[in-house]
C-alpha positions as CSV (number, residue, x, y, z in Angstrom):
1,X,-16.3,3.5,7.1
2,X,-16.7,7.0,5.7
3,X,-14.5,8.4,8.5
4,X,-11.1,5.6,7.8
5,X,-9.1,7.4,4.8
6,X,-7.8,4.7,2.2
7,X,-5.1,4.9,0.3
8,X,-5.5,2.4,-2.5
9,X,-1.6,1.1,-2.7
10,X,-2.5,-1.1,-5.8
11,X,-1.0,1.6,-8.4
12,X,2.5,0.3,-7.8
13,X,5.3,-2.2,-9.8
14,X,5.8,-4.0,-6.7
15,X,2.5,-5.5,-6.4
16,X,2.4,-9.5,-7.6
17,X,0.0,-11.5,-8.4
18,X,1.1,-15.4,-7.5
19,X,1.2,-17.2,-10.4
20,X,-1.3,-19.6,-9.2
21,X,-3.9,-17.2,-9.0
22,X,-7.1,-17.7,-10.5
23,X,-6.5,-14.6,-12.1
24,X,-3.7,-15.6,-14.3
25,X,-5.0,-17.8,-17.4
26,X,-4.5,-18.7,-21.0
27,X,-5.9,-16.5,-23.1
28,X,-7.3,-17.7,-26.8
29,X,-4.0,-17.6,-28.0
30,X,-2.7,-20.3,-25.8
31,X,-0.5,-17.4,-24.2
32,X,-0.7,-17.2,-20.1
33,X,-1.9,-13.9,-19.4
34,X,-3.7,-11.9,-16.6
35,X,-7.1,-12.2,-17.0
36,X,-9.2,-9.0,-15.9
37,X,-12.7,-7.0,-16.1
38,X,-12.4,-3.7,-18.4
39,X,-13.9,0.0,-17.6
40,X,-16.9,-0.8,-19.7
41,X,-17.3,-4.2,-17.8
42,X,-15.7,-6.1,-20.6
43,X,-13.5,-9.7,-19.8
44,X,-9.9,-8.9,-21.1
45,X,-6.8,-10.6,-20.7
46,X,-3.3,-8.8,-21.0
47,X,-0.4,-11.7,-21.8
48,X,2.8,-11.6,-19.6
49,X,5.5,-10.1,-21.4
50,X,8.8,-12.7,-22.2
51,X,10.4,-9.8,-19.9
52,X,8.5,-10.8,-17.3
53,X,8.9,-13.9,-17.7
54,X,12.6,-13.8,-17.4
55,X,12.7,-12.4,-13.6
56,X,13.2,-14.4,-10.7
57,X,9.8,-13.5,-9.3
58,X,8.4,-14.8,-12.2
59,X,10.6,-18.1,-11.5
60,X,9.4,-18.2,-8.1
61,X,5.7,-18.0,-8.9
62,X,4.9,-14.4,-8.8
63,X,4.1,-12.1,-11.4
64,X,4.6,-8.3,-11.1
65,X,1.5,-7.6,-12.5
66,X,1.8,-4.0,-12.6
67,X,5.1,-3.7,-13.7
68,X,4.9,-5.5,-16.5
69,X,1.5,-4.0,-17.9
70,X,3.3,-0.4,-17.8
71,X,6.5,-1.4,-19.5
72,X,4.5,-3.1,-22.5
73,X,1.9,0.2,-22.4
74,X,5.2,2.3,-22.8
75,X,7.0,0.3,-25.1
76,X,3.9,0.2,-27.8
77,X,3.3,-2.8,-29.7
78,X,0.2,-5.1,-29.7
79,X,-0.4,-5.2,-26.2
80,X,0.0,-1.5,-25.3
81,X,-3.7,-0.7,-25.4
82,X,-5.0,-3.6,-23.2
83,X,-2.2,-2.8,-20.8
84,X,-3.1,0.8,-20.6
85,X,-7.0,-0.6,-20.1
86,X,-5.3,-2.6,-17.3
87,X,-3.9,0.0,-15.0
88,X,-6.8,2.1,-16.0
89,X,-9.0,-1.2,-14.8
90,X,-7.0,-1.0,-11.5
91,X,-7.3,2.3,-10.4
92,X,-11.0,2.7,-11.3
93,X,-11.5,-0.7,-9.1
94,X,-9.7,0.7,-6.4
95,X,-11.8,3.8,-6.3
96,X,-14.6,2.3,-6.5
97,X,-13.8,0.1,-3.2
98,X,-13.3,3.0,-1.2
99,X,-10.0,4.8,-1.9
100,X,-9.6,8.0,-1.1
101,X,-6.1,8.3,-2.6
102,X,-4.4,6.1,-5.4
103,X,-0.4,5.7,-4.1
104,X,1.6,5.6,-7.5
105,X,4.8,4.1,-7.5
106,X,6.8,3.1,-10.9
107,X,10.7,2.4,-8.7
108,X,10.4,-1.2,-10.5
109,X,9.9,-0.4,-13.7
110,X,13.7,0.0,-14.7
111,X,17.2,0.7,-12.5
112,X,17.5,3.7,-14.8
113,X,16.2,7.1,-13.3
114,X,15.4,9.0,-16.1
115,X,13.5,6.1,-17.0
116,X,11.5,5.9,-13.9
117,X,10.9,9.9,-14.0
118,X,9.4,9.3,-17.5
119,X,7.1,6.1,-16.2
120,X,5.8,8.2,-13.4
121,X,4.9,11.1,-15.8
122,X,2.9,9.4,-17.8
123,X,1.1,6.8,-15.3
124,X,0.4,9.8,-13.3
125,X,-0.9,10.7,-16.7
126,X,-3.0,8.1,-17.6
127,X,-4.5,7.3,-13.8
128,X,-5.4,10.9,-13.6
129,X,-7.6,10.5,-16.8
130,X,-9.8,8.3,-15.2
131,X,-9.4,8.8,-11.5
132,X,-12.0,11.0,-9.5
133,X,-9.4,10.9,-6.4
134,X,-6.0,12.7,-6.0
135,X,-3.1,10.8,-6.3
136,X,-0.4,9.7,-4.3
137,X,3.5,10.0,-5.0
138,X,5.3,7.2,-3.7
139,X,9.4,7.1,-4.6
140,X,12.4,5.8,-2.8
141,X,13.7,8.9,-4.8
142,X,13.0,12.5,-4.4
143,X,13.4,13.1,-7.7
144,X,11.0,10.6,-9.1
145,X,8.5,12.4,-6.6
146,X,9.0,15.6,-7.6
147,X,8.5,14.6,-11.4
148,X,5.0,12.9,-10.2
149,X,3.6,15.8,-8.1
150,X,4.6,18.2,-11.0
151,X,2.7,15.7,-13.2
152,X,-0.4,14.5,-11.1
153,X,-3.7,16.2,-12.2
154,X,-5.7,18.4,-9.6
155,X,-9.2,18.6,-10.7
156,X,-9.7,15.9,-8.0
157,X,-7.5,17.4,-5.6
158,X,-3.8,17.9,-5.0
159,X,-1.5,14.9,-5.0
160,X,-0.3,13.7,-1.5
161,X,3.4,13.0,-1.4
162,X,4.8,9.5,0.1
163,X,6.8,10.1,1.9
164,X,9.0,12.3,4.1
165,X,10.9,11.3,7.1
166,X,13.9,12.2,9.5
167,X,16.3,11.0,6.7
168,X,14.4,13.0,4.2
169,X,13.6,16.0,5.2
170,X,13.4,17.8,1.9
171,X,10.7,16.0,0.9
172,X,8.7,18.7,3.2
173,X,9.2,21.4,1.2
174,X,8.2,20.1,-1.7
175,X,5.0,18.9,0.2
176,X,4.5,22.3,1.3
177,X,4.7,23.8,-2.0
178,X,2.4,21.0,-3.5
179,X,-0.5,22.0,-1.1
180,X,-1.9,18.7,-0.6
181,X,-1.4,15.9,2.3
182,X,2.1,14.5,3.3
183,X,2.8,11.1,4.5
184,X,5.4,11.3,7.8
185,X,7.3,8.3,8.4
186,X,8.6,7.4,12.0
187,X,11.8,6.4,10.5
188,X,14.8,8.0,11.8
189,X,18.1,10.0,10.2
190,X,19.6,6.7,9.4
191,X,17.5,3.5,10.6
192,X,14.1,2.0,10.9
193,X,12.9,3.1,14.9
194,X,13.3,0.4,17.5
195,X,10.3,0.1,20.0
196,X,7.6,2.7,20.4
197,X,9.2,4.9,22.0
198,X,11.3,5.7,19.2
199,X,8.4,5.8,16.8
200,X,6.8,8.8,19.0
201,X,10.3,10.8,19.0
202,X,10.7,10.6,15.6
203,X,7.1,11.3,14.6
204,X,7.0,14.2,16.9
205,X,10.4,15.6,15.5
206,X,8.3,15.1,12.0
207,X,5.5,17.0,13.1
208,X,7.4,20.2,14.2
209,X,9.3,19.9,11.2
210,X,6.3,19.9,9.1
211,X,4.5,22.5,11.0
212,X,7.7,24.8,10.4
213,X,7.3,24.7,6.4
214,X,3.4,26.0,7.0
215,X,2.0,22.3,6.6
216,X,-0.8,22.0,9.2
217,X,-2.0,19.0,11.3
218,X,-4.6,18.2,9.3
219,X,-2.5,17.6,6.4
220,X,-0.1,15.2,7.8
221,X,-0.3,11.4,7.9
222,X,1.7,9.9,10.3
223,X,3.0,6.3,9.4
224,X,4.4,4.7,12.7
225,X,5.7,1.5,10.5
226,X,4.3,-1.5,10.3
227,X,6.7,-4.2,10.4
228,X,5.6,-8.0,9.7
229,X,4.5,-10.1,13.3
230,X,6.5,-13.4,11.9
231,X,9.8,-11.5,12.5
232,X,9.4,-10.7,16.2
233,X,6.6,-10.8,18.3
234,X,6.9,-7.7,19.9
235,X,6.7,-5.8,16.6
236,X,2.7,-5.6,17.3
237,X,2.7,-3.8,20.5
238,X,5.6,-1.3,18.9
239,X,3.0,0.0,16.6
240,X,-0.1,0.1,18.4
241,X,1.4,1.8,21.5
242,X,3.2,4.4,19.1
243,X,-0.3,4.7,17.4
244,X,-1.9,5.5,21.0
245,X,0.4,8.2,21.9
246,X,0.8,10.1,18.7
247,X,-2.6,10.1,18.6
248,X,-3.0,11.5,22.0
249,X,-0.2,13.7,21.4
250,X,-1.3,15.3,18.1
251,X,-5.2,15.1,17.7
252,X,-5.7,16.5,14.1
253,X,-3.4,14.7,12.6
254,X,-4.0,11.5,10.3
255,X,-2.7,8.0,11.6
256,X,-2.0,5.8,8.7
257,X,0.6,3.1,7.3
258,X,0.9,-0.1,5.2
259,X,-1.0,-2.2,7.4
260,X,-0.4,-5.4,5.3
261,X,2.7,-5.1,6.5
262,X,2.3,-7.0,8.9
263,X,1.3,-10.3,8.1
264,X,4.0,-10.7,5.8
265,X,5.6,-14.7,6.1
266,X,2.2,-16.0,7.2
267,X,-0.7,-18.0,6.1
268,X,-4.2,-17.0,5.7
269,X,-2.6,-13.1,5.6
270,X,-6.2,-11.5,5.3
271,X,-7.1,-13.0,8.9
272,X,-4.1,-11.2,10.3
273,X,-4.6,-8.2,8.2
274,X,-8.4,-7.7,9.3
275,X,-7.3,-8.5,12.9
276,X,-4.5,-6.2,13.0
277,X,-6.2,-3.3,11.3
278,X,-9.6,-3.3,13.9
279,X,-6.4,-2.7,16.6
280,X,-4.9,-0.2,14.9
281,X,-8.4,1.6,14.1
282,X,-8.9,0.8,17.9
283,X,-5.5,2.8,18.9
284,X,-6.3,5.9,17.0
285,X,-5.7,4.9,13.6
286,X,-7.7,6.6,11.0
287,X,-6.5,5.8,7.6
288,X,-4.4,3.3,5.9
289,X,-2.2,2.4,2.9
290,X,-4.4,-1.1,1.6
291,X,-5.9,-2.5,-1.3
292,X,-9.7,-1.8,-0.6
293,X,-10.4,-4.9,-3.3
294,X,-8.4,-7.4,-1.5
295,X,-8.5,-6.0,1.6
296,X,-11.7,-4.2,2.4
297,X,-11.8,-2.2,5.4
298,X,-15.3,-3.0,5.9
299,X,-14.7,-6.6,5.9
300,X,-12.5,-6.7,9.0
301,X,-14.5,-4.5,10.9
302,X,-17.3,-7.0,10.3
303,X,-15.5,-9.7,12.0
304,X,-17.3,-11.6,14.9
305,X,-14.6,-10.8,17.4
306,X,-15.7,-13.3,19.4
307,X,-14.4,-16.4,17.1
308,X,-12.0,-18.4,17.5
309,X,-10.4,-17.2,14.2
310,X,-10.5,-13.4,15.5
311,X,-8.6,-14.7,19.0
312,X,-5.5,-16.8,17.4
313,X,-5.1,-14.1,15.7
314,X,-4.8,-11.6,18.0
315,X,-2.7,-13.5,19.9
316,X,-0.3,-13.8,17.3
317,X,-0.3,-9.9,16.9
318,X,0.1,-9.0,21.3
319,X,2.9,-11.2,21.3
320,X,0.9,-13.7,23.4
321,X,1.3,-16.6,20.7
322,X,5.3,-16.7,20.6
323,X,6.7,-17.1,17.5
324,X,3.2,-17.6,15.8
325,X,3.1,-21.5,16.8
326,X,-0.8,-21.6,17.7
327,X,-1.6,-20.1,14.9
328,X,0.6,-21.7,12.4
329,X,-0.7,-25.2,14.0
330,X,-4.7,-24.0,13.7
331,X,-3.8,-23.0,9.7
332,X,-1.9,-26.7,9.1
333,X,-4.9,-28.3,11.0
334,X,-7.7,-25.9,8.7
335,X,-8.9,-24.3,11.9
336,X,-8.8,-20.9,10.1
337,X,-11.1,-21.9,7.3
338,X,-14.1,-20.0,8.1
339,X,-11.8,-16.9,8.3
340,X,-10.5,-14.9,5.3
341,X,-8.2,-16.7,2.8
């Protein structure tokens, strides 16, 4: 697996943690808390902030785990070390599964930007202190970006950015000035693409763009969008067939995207994730925006392709299985069981 690039997407205030997760305990103060495994290989726990606990994820069962470790490490207090020795935890378990890149995004930390300029400042701060990979800015905002690729350290490398597209187009300058990588989007001036073909025009449109600021192929990381298989059935072959052309289309280029995209809505989501990423490695993909922890490259590509596990699933993700019914009826019957839960 040296030749698939990772980009470890764990580094970001979306990411939950369900709130029945083994992971999420009571610590020895009685206090429910996430319970984790230090740099120095020390059993911590970091207790969920009464912020946290007022959200309606947290009232639905999920627990932005991330989030709420860097708000409590900003705001100082009792709990501000063992949060910082959280995301510090995170990133150094991330690198150490195989990621080549750790994507930092802070867009959920608060609705106020010059609060989300400061968060990415200094997480960009405190992940480069330990990280022996570049990091990766990823904003819905430009400006958010450009206060993390002024802030990332470059002893291990220069930061990619995350991410410029059709309706962002500024983003490549900044890119090119930066000197590292660039994450392309096939999204267009105003819309998510419809179909492959689509996907190709707008990627292509991306790559001249790029190639006009001085940004070379081998710099460039095309994401074709992954969108989940639950939602329409043809969403599958819309990526994989824009994944064959660019690649034929632009050979030095990198193929990438957030691949767990694309179970989104199902059960047993590491079955379809594994399935879906041997395709997309299969089309030309050579890199991808996952959590190497939970989601190990090297576990899917270990799958015994000849189960019948590995063939529901890909029939859920041609299209074949309409509207996901096989599959659905092998998880309710526990047919999937010997495939990743």
């Amino acid at each position: 697996m040296t030749d698939f690039i990772i980009v470890g997407e764990n580094v970001h205030t979306t990411r939950v943690i369900r709130r029945k997760d083994a992971r999420i305990v009571t610590d020895d103060q009685g206090r429910e808390a996430i319970a984790f495994v230090d740099e120095h290989g020390a059993p911590r726990a970091l207790p969920i902030a009464d912020t946290e606990k007022s959200t309606n994820e947290y009232d639905e069962g999920r627990v932005k785990h991330v989030r709420t470790a860097v708000r409590q490490a900003m705001e100082g207090g009792e709990h501000a070390g063992v949060a910082r020795d959280y995301l510090r935890a995170i990133a150094l378990h991330q690198v150490a599964a195989g990621a080549a890149f750790l994507d930092v995004n802070v867009d959920e930390v608060s609705l106020k930007l010059d609060e989300q300029k400061d968060a990415m400042r200094w997480l960009c701060e405190l992940v480069g202190e330990v990280s022996s990979v570049p990091l990766s800015i990823d904003s819905s905002n430009l400006e958010i970006i450009e206060a993390g690729m002024a802030a990332a350290p470059r002893r291990a490398g220069a930061p990619m950015l995350n991410s410029a597209s059709l309706e962002r187009l500024e983003a490549l300058q900044l890119a090119a000035t930066g000197g590292g990588p660039v994450i392309i989007t096939a999204a267009g001036e105003s819309g998510m693409p419809d179909g492959a073909a689509q996907r190709v025009e707008n990627a292509s449109r991306m790559v001249e763009h790029a190639r006009a600021h001085g940004i070379a192929d081998d710099r460039l990381y095309i994401d074709p969008l992954v969108f989940p298989i639950s939602v329409d059935g043809e969403f599958g072959h819309h990526c994989l067939d824009a994944i064959r052309e660019i690649r034929s289309r632009f050979p030095r280029t990198h193929i990438t995207g957030g691949m767990s995209n694309v179970s989104f809505g199902l059960p047993n989501r590491k079955l379809i994730n594994d399935a879906f990423l041997v395709m997309a490695i299969e089309a030309g993909a050579d890199s991808g925006i996952v959590d190497p922890v939970m989601n190990p490259p090297s576990r899917a590509l270990a799958l015994d392709r000849d189960s019948s596990s590995f063939t529901i699933a890909t029939a859920v993700l041609t299209g074949e299985d309409r509207n996901c019914k096989q599959y659905l009826r092998a998880a309710r019957k526990g047919e999937l069981e010997g495939a990743p839960a």
